[in-house]
N, CA, C and O atoms as a MOPAC input file, in Angstrom:
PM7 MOZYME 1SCF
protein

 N     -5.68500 1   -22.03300 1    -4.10600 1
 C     -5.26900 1   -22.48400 1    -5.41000 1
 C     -5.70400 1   -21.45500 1    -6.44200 1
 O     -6.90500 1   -21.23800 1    -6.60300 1
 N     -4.98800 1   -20.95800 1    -6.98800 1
 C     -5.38700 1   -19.86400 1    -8.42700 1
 C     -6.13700 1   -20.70700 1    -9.33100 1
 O     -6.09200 1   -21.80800 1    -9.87900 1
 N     -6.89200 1   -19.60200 1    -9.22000 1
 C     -8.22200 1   -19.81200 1   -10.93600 1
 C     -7.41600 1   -20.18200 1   -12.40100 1
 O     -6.60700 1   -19.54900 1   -13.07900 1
 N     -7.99900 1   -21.41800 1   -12.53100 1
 C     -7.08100 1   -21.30900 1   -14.28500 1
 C     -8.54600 1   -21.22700 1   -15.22200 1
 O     -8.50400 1   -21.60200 1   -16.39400 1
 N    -10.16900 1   -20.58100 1   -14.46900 1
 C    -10.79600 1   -20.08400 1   -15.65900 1
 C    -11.09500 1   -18.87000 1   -15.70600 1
 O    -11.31900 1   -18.14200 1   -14.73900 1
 N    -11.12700 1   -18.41000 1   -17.52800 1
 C    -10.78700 1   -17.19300 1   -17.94800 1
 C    -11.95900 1   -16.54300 1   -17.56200 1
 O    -11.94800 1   -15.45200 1   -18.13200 1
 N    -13.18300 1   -16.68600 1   -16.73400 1
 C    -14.16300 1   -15.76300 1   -16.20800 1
 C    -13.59500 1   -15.26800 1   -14.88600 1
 O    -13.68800 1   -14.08900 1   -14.54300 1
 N    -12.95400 1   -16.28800 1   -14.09500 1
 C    -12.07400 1   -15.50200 1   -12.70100 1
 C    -10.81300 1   -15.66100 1   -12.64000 1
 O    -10.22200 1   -16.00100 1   -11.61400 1
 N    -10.28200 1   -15.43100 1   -13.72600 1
 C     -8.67100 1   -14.84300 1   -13.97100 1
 C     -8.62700 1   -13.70200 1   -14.67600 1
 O     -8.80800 1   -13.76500 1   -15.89200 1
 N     -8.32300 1   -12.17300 1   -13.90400 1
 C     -7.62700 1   -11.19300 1   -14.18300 1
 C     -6.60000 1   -10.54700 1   -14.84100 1
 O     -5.48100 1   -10.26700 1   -14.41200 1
 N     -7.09900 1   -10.33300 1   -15.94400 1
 C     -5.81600 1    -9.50500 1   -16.89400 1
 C     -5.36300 1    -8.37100 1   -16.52900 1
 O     -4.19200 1    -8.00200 1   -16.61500 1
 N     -5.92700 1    -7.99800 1   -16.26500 1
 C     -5.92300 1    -6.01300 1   -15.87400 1
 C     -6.33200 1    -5.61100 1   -14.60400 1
 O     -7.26700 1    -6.21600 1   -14.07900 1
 N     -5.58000 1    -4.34000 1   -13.80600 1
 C     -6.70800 1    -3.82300 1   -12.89400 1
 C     -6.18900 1    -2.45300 1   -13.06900 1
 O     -4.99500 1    -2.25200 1   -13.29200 1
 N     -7.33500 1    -1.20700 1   -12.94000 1
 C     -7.09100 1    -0.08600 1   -12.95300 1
 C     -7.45000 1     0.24900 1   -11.90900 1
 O     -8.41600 1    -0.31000 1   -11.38900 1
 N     -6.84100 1     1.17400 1   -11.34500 1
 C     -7.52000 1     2.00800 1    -9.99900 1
 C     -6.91500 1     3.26500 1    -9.85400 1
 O     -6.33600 1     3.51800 1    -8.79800 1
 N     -6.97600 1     4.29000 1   -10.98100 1
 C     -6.44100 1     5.89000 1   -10.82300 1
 C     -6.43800 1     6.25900 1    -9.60300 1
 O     -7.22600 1     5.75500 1    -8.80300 1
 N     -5.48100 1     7.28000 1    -9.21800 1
 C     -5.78100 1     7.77700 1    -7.99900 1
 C     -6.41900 1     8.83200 1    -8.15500 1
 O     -6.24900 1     9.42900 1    -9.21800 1
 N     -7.16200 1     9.27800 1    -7.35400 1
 C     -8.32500 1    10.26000 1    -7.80700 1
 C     -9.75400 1     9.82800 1    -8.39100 1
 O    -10.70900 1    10.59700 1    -8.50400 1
 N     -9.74500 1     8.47700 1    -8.74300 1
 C    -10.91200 1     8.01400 1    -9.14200 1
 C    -11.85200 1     7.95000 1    -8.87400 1
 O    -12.31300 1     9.09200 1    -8.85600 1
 N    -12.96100 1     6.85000 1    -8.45800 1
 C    -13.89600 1     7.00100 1    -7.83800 1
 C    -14.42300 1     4.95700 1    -8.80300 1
 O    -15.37700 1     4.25900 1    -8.46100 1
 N    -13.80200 1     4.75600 1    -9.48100 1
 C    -14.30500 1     3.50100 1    -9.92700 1
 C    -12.64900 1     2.41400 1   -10.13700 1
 O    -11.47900 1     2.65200 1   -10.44000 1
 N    -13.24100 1     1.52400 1    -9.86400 1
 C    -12.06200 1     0.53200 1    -9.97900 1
 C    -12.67800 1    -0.41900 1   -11.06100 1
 O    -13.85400 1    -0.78000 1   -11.10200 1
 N    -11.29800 1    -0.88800 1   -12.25900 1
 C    -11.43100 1    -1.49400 1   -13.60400 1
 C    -10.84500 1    -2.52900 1   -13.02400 1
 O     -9.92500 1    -2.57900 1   -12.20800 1
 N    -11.55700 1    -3.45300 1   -13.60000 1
 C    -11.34600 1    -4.99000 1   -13.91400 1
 C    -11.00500 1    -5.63600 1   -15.17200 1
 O    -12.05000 1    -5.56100 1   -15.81700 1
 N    -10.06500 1    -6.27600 1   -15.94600 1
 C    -10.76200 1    -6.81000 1   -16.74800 1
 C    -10.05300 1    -8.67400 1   -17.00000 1
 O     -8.87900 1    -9.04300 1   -16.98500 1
 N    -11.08100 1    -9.33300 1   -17.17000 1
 C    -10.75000 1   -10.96800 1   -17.05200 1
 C    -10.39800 1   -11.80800 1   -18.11000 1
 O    -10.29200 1   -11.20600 1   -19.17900 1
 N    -10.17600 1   -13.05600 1   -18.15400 1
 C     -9.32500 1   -13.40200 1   -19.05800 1
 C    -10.39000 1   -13.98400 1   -20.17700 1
 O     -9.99800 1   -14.51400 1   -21.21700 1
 N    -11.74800 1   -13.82700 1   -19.84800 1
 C    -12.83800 1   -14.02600 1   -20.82900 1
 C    -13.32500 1   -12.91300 1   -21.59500 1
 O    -14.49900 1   -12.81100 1   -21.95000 1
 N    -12.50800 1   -12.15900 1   -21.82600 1
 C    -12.56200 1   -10.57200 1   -22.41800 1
 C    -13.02300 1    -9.19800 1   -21.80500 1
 O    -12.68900 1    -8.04800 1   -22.09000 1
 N    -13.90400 1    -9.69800 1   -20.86500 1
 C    -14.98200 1    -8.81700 1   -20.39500 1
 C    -14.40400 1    -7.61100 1   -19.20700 1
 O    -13.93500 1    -7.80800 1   -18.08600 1
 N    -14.52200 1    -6.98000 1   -19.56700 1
 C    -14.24100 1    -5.83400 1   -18.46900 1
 C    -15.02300 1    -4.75100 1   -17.94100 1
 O    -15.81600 1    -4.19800 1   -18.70400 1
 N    -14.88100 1    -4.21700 1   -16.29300 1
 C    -15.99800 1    -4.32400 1   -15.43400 1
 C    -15.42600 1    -3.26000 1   -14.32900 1
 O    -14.33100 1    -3.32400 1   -13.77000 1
 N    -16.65000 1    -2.05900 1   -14.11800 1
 C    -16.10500 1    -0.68400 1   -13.94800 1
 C    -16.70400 1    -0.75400 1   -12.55100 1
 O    -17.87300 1    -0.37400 1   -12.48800 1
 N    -16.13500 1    -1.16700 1   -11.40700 1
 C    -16.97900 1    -1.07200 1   -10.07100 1
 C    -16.66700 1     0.36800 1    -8.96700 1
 O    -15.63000 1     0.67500 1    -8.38000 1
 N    -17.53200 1     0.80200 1    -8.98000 1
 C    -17.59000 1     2.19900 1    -7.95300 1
 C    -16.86400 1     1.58600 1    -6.91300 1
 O    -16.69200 1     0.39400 1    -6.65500 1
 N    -16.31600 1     3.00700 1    -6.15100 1
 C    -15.34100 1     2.28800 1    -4.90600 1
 C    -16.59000 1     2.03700 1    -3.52400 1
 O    -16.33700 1     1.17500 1    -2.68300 1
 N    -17.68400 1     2.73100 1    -3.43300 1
 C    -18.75000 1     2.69900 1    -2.66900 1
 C    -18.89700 1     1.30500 1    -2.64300 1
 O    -18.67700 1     0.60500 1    -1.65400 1
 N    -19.47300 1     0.69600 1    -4.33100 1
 C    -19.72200 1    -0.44600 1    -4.14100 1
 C    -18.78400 1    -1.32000 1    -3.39900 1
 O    -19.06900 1    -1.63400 1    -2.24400 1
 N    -17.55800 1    -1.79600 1    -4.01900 1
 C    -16.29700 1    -2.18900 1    -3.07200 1
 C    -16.33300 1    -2.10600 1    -1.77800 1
 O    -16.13100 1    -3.07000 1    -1.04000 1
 N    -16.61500 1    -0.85500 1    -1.36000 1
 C    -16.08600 1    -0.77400 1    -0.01500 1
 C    -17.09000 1    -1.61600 1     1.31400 1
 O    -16.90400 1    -2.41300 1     2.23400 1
 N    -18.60300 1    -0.56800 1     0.47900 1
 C    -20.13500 1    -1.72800 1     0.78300 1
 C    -19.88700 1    -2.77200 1     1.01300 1
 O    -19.70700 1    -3.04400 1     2.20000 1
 N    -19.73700 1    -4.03800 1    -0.18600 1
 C    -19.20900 1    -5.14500 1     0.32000 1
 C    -18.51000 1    -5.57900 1     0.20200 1
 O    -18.41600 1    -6.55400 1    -0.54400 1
 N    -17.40100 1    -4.98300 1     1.04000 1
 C    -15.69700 1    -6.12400 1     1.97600 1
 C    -16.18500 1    -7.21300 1     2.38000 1
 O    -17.08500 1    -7.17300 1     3.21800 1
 N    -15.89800 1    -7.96600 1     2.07800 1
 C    -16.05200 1    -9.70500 1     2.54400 1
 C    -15.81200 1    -9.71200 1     4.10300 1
 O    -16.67800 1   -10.13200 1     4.87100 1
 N    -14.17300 1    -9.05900 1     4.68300 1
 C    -13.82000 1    -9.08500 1     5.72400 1
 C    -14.47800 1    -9.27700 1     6.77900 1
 O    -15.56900 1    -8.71000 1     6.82100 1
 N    -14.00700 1   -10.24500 1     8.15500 1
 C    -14.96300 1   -10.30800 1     8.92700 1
 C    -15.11400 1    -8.96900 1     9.90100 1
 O    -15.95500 1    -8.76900 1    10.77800 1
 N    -14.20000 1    -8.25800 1     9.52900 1
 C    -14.07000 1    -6.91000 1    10.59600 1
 C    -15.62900 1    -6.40400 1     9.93900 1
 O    -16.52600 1    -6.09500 1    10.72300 1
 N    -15.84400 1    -6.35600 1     8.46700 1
 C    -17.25900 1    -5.97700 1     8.32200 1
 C    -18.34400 1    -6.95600 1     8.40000 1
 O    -19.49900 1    -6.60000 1     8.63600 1
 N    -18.09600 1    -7.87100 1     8.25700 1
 C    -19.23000 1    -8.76500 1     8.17700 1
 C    -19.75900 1    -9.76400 1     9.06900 1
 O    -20.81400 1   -10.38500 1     8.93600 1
 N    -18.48800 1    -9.89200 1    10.45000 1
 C    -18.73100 1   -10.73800 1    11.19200 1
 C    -18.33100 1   -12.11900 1    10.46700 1
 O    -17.76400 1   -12.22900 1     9.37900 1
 N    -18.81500 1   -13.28000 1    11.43800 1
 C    -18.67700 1   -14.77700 1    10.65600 1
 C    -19.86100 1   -15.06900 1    10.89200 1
 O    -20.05600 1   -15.84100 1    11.83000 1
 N    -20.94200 1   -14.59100 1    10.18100 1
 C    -21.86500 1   -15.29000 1     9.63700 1
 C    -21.97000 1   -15.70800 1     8.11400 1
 O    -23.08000 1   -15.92100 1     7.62700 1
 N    -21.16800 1   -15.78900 1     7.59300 1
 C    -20.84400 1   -16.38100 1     6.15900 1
 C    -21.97300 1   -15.27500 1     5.13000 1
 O    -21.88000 1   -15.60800 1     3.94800 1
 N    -22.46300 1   -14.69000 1     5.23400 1
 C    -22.74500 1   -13.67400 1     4.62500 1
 C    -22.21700 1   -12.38500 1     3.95800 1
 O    -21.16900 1   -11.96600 1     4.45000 1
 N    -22.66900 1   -11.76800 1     3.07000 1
 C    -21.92900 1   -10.43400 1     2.72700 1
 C    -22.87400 1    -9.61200 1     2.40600 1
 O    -23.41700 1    -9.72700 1     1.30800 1
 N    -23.35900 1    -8.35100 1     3.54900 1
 C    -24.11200 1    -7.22200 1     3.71900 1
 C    -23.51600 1    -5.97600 1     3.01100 1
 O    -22.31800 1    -5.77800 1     3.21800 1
 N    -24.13800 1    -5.16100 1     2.25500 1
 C    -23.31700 1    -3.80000 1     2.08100 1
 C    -23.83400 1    -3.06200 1     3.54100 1
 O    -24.84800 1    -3.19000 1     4.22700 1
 N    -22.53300 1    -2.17700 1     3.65400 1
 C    -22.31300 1    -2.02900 1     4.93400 1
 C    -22.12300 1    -0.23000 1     4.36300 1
 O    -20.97700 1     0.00500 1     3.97800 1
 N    -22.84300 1     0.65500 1     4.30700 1
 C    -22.54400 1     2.51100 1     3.91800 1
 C    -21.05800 1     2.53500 1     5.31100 1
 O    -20.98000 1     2.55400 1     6.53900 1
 N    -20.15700 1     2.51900 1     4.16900 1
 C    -18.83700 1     2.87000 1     5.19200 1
 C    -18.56600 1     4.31200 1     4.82300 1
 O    -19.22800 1     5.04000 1     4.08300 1
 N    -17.36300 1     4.59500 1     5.54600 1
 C    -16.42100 1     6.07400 1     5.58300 1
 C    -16.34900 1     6.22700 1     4.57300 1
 O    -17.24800 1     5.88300 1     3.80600 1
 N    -15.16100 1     6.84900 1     4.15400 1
 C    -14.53600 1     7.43100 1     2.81700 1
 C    -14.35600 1     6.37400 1     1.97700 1
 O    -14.08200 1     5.27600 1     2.46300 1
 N    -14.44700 1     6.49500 1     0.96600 1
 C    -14.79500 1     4.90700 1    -0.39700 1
 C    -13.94000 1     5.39500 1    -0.84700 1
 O    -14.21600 1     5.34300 1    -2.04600 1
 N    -12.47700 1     6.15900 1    -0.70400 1
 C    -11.51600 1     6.16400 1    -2.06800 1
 C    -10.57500 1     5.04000 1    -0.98700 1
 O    -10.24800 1     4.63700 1     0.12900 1
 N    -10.49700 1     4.98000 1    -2.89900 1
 C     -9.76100 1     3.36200 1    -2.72400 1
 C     -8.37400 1     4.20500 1    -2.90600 1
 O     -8.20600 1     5.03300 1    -3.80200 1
 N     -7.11400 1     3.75800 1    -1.61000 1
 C     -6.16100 1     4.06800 1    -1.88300 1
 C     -4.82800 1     3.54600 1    -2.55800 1
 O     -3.96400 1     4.11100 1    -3.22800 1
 N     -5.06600 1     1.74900 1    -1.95400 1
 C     -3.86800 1     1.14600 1    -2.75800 1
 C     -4.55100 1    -0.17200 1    -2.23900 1
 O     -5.10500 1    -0.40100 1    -1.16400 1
 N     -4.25200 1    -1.28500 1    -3.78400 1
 C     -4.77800 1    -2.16000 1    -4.04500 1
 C     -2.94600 1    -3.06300 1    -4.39100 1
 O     -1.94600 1    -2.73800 1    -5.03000 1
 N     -3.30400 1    -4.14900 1    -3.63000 1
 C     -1.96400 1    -5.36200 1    -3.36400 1
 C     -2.23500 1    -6.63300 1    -3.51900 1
 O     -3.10300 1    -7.06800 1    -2.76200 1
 N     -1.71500 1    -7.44800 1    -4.34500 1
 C     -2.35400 1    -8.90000 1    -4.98200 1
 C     -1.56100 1    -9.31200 1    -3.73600 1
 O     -0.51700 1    -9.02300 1    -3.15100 1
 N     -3.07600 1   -10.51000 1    -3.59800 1
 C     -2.75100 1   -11.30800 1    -2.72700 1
 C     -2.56200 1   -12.86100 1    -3.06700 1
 O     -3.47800 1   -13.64400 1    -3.31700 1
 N     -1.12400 1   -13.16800 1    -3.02300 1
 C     -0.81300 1   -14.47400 1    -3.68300 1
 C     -1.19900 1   -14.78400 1    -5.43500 1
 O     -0.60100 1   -14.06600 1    -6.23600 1
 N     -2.01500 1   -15.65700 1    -5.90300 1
 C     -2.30300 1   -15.68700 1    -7.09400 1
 C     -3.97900 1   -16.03300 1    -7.12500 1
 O     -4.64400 1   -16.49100 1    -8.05400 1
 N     -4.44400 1   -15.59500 1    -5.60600 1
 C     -6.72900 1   -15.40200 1    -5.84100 1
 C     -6.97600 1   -14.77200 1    -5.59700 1
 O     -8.19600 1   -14.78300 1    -5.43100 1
 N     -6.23500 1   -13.37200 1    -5.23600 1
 C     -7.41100 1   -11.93300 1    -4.69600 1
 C     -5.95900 1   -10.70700 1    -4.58800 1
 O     -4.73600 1   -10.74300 1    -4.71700 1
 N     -6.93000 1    -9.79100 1    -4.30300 1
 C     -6.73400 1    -8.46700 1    -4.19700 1
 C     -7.08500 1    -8.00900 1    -2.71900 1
 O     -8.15400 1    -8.20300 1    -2.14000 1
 N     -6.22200 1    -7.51200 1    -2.34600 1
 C     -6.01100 1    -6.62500 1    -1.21600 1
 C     -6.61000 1    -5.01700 1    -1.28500 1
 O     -5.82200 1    -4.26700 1    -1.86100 1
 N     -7.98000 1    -4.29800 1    -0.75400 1
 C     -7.69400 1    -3.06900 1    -1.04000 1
 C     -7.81700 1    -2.30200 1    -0.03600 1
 O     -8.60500 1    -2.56000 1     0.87300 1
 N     -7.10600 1    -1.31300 1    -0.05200 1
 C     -7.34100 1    -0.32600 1     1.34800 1
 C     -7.73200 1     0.87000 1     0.95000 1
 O     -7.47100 1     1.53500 1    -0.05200 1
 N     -8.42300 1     1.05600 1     1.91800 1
 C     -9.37600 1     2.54800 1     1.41100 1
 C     -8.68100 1     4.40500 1     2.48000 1
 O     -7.70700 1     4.62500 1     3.20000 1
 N     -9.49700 1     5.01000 1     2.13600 1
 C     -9.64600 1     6.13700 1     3.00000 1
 C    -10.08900 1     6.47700 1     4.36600 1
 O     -9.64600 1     7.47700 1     4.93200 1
 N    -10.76500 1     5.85200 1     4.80300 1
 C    -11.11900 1     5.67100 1     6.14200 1
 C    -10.47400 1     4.65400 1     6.90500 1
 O    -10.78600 1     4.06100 1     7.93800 1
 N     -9.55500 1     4.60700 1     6.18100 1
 C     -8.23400 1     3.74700 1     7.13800 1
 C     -8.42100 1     2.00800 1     7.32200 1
 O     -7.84800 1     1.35600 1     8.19500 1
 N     -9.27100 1     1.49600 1     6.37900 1
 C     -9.87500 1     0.01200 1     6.33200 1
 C     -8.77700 1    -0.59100 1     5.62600 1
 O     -8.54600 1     0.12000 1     4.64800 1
 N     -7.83300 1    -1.77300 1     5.67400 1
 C     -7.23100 1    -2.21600 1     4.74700 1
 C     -6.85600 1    -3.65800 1     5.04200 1
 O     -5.76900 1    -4.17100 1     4.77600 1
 N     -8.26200 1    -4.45900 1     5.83300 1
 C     -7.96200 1    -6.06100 1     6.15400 1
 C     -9.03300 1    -6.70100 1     4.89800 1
 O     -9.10400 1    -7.93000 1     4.93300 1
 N     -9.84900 1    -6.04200 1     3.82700 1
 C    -10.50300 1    -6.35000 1     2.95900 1
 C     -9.80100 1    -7.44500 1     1.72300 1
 O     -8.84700 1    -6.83400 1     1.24200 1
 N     -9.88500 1    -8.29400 1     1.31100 1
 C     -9.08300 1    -9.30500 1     0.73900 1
 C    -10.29300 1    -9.74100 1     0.03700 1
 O    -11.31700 1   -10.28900 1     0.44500 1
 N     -9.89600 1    -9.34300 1    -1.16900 1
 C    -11.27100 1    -9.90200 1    -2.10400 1
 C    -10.47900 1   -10.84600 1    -3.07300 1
 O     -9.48500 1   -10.58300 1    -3.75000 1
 N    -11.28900 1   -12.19200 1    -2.94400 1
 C    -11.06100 1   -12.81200 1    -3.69000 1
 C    -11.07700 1   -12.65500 1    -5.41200 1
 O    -11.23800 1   -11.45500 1    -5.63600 1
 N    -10.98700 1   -13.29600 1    -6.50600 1
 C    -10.97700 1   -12.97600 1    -7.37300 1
 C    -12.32000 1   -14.00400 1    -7.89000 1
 O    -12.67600 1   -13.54000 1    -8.97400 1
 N    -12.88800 1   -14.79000 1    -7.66000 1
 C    -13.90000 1   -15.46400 1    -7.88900 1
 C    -15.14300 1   -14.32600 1    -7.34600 1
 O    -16.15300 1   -13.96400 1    -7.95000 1
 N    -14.62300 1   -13.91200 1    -5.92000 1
 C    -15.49400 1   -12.90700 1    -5.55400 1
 C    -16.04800 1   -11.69400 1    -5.91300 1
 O    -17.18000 1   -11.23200 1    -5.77400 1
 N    -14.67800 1   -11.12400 1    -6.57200 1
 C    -14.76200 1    -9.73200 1    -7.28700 1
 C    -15.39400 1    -9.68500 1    -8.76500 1
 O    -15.97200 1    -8.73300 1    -9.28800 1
 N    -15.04600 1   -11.39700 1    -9.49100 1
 C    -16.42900 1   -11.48900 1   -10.82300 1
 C    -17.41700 1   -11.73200 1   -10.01500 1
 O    -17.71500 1   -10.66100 1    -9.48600 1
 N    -17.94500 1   -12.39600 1    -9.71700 1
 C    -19.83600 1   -12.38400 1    -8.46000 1
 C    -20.18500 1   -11.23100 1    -8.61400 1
 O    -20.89300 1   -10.90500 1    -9.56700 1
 N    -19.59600 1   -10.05800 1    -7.36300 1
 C    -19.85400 1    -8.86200 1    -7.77300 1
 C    -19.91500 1    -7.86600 1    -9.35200 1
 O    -20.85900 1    -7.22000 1    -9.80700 1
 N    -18.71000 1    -8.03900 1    -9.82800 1
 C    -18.61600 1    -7.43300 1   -11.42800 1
 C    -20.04200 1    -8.03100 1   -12.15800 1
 O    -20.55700 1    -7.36000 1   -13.05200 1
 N    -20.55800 1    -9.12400 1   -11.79900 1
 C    -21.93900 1    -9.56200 1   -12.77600 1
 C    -22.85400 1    -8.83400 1   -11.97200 1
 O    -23.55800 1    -8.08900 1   -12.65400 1
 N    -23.13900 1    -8.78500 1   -10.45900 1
 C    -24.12200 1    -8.49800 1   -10.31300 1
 C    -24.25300 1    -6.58700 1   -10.29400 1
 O    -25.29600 1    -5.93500 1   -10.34700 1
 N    -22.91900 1    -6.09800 1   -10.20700 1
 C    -23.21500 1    -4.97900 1   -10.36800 1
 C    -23.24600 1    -4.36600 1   -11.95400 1
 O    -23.65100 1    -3.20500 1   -12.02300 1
 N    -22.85000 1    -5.04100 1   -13.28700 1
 C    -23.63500 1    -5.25700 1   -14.74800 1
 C    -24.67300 1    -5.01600 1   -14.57400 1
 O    -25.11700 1    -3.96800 1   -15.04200 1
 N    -25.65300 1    -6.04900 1   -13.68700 1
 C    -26.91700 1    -6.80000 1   -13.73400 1
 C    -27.64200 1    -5.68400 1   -13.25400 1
 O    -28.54900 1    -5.16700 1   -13.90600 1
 N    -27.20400 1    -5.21400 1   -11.91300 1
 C    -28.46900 1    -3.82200 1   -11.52500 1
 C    -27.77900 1    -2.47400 1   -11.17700 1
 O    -28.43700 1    -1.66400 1   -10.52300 1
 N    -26.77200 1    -2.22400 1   -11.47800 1
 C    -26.02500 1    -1.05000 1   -11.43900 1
 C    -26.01200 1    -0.27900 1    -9.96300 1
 O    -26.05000 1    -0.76800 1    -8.83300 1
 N    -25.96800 1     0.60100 1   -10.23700 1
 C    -25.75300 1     1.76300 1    -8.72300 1
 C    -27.56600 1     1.15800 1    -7.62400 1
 O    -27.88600 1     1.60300 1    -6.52200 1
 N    -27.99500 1     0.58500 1    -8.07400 1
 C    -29.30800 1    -0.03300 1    -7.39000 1
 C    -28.84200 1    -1.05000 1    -5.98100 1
 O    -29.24200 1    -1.34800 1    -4.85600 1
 N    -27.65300 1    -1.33300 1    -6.99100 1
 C    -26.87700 1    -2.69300 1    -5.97000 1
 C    -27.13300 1    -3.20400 1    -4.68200 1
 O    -27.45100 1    -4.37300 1    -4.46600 1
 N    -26.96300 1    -2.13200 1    -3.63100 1
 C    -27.58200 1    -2.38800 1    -1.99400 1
 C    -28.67700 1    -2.20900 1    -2.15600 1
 O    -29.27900 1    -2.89500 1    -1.33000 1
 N    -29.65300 1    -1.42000 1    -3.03700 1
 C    -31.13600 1    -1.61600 1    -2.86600 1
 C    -31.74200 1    -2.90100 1    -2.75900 1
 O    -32.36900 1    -3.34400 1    -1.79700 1
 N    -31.44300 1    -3.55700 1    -4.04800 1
 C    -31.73000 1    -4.52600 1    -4.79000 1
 C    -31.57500 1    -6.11300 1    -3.61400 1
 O    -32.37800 1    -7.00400 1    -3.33300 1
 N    -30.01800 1    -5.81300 1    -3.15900 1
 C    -29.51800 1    -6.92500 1    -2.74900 1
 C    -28.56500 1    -6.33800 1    -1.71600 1
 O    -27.44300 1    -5.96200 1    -2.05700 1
 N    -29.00200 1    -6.25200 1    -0.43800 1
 C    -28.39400 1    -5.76600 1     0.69400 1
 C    -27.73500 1    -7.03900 1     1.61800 1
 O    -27.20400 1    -6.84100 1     2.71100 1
 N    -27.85700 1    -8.29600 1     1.02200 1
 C    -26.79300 1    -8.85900 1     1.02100 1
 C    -27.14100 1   -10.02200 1     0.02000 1
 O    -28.14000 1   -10.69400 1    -0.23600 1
 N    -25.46800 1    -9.91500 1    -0.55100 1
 C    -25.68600 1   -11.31400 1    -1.43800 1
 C    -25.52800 1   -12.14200 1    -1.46700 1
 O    -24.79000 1   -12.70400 1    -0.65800 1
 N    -26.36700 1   -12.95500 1    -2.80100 1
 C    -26.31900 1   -14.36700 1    -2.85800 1
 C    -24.89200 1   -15.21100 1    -2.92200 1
 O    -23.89800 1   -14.92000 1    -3.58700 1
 N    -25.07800 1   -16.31900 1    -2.05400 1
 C    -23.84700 1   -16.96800 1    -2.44700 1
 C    -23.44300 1   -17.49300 1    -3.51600 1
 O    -24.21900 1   -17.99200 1    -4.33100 1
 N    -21.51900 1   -17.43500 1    -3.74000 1
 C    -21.37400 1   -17.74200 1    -4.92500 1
 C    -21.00800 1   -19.59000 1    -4.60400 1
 O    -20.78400 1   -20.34800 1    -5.54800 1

């Protein structure tokens, strides 16, 4: 079922090619610059994470993000450079992350090598 609140509903997404950060921005104004490392770190997917209902950053391959595909009307599809592209991030999921990577920046897997549930 799509988000009808404006903290996990998506106005915008940027993802230059050539980049190295992917833009967010939500329907509560706020907009949110996430490295593709971070992204790629933590894919929800169970190809990375297994089914233990957890989400580990995982130091993967190549972090450029190559092409990003909405999925239905709650997430984003992104596929990267190292040939990964079963990653399906929700959009409830991708604000979680956008706060916590605000909250401690490029520290992110230090800090929290896997995170809290939302």
């Amino acid at each position: 079922m799509p988000s009808t609140e404006p903290r996990t509903t998506p106005t915008g997404v940027r993802a230059p090619h050539g980049a190295r950060v992917f833009e967010i921005s939500w329907g509560d104004g706020r907009t949110f610059r996430l490295p593709h490392r971070i992204l790629r770190g933590y894919c929800p997917c169970a190809s990375c994470q297994g089914h233990s209902g957890g989400v580990k950053f995982i130091e993967a391959g190549d972090p450029e993000l190559r092409e990003v595909s909405q999925v239905g009307n709650y997430a984003l599809e992104l596929s990267w450079g190292d040939g990964h592209a079963t990653g399906i991030y929700p959009f409830r999921y991708l604000r979680h992350l956008s706060d916590l990577y605000a909250a401690h920046g490029d520290a992110l897997p230090d800090k929290l090598p896997e995170l809290p549930s939302i």
